[in-house]
C-alpha positions in Angstrom: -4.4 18.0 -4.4 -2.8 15.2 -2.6 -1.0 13.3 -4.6 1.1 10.0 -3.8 3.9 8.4 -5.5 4.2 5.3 -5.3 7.4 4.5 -6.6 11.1 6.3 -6.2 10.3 9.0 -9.4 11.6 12.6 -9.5 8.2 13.2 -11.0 7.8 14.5 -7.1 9.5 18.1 -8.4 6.7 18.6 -11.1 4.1 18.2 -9.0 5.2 20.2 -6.4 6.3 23.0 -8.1 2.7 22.8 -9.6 1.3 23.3 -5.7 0.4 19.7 -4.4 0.7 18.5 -1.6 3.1 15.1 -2.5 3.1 11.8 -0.7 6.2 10.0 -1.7 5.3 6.2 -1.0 8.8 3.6 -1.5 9.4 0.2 0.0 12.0 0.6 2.2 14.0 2.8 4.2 17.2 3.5 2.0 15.0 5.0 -0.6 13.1 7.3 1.8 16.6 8.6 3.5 17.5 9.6 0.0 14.3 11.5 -0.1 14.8 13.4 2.9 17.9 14.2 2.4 17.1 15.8 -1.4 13.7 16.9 -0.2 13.4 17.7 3.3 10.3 18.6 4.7 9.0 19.8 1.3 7.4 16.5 1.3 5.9 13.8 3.0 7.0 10.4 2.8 5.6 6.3 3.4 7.5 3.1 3.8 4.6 1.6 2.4 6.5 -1.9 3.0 7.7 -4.9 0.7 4.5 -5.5 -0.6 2.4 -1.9 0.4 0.7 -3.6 3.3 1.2 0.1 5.1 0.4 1.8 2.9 -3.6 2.7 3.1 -3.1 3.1 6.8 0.0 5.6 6.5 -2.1 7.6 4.0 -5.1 8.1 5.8 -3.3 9.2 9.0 -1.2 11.9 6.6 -4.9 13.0 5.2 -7.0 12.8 8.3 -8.5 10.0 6.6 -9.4 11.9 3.1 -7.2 9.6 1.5 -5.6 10.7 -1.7 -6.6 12.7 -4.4 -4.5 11.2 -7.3 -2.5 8.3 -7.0 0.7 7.8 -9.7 1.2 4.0 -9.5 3.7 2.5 -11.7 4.8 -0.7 -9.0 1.5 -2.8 -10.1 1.3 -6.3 -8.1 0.0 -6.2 -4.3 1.3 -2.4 -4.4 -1.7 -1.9 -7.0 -4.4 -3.5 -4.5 -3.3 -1.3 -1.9 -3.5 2.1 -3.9 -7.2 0.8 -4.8 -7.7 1.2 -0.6 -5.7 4.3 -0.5 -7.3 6.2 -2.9 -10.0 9.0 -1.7 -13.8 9.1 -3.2 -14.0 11.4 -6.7 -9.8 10.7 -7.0 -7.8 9.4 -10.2 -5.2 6.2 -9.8 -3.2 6.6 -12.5 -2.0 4.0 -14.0 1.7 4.4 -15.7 3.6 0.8 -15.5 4.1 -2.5 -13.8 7.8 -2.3 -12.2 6.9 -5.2 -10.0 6.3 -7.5 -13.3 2.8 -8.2 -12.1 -0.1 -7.1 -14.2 -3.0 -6.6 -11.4 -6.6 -7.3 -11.8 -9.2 -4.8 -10.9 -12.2 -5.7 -9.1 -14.9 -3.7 -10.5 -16.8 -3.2 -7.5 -14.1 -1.0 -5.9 -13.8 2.1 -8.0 -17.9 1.8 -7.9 -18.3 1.8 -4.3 -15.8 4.5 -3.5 -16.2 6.6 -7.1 -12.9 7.3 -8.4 -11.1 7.1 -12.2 -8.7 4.7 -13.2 -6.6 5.8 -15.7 -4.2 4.2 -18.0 -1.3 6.7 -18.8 0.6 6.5 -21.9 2.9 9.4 -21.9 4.6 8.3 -25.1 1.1 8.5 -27.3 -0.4 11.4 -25.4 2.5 13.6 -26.7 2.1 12.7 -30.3 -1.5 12.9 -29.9 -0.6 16.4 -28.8 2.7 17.9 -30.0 0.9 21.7 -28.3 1.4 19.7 -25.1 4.7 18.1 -25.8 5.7 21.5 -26.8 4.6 23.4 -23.8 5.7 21.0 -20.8 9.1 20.9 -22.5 9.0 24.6 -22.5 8.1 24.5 -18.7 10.9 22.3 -17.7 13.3 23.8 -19.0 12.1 26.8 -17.4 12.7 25.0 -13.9 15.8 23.6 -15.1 17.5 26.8 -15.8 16.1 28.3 -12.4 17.6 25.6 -10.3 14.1 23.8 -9.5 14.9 20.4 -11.1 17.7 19.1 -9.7 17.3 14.8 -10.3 19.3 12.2 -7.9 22.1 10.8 -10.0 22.9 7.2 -8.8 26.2 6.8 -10.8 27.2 8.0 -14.0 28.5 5.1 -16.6 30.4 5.5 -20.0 28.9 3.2 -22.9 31.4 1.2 -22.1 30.2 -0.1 -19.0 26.6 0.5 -20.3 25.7 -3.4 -19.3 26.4 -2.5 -15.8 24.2 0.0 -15.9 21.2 -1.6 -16.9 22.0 -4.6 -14.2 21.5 -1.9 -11.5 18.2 -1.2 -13.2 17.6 -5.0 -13.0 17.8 -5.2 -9.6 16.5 -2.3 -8.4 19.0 -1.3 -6.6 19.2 2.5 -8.7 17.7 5.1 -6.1 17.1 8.0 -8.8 18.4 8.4 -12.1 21.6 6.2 -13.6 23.0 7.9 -16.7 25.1 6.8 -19.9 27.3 8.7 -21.4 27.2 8.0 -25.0 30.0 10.7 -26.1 32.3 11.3 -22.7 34.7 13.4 -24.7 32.2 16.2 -25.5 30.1 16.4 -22.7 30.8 15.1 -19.1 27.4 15.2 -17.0 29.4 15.0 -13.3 31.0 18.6 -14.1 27.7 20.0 -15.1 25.7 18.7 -11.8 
């Protein structure tokens, strides 16, 4: 599979360790020296641009023009029209948020011409709809975890007590990775266990 993120998520691990080929897509440069520097060549990476104007072109020279196979697309906006381009025939654009705040329209004619799924992912309701499935993926990343294979980007670390600054790095996108909150510092300190 060749599958292409188009956003800055650690989801990247999963599918590798599952044997696909990943195509981390971000819009701008900071983002994908972070990814090189945590994944290496492991990886291949896009600068798909402020608004994803590179970002069909970029993928069909990384596929020899076969496009992707699934797309995991959670920007929305002008980043959504240009997954619709970048996407290969029989594929799956998965559908998992709208980061950019703008909910995109989908011309029909588009995933009729070129034959591929769009699919809205709730993660949330598919694992109460399937506790088996909860179950097992926990199962499996914990497995990962304990073997080293999960390792996520930590951006900072805050206590609760500067939780509001937190969430205004979240607000202005300027988190590359995961920023954490410490709800109980004095029992558990994440830092010493990273």
């Amino acid at each position: 599979n060749r599958i292409i993120f188009v956003n800055f998520d650690f989801n990247y691990y999963n599918f590798k360790l599952l044997g696909s080929r990943v195509i981390a897509a971000v819009s701008d440069q900071s983002k994908l020296e972070v990814l090189r520097k945590i994944f290496g060549d492991k990886i291949d990476y896009v600068n798909y641009g402020k608004n994803g104007e590179m970002l069909r072109d970029s993928v069909a020279e990384l596929t020899n023009g076969n496009m992707a196979n699934v797309i995991y697309e959670s920007v929305g906006g002008e980043v959504f029209k240009q997954c619709l381009r970048s996407i290969g025939g029989q594929g799956r654009l998965l559908v998992i948020g709208f980061a950019s705040g703008t909910i995109p329209s989908i011309p029909a004619n588009i995933p009729l011409i070129k034959g591929f799924s769009i699919v809205g992912v709730r993660s949330g309701y598919e694992l109460n709809a399937n506790p088996d499935l909860a179950k097992s993926m926990r199962e499996q990343l914990e497995i990962w975890t304990e073997e080293g294979k999960l390792i996520p980007h930590i951006y900072a670390v805050y206590n609760i007590e500067n939780a509001k600054q937190a969430f205004g790095v979240l607000l202005n996108r300027s988190v590359i990775g995961k920023a954490v909150i410490e709800f109980n510092t004095s029992t558990t300190n994440l830092q010493a266990r990273l």
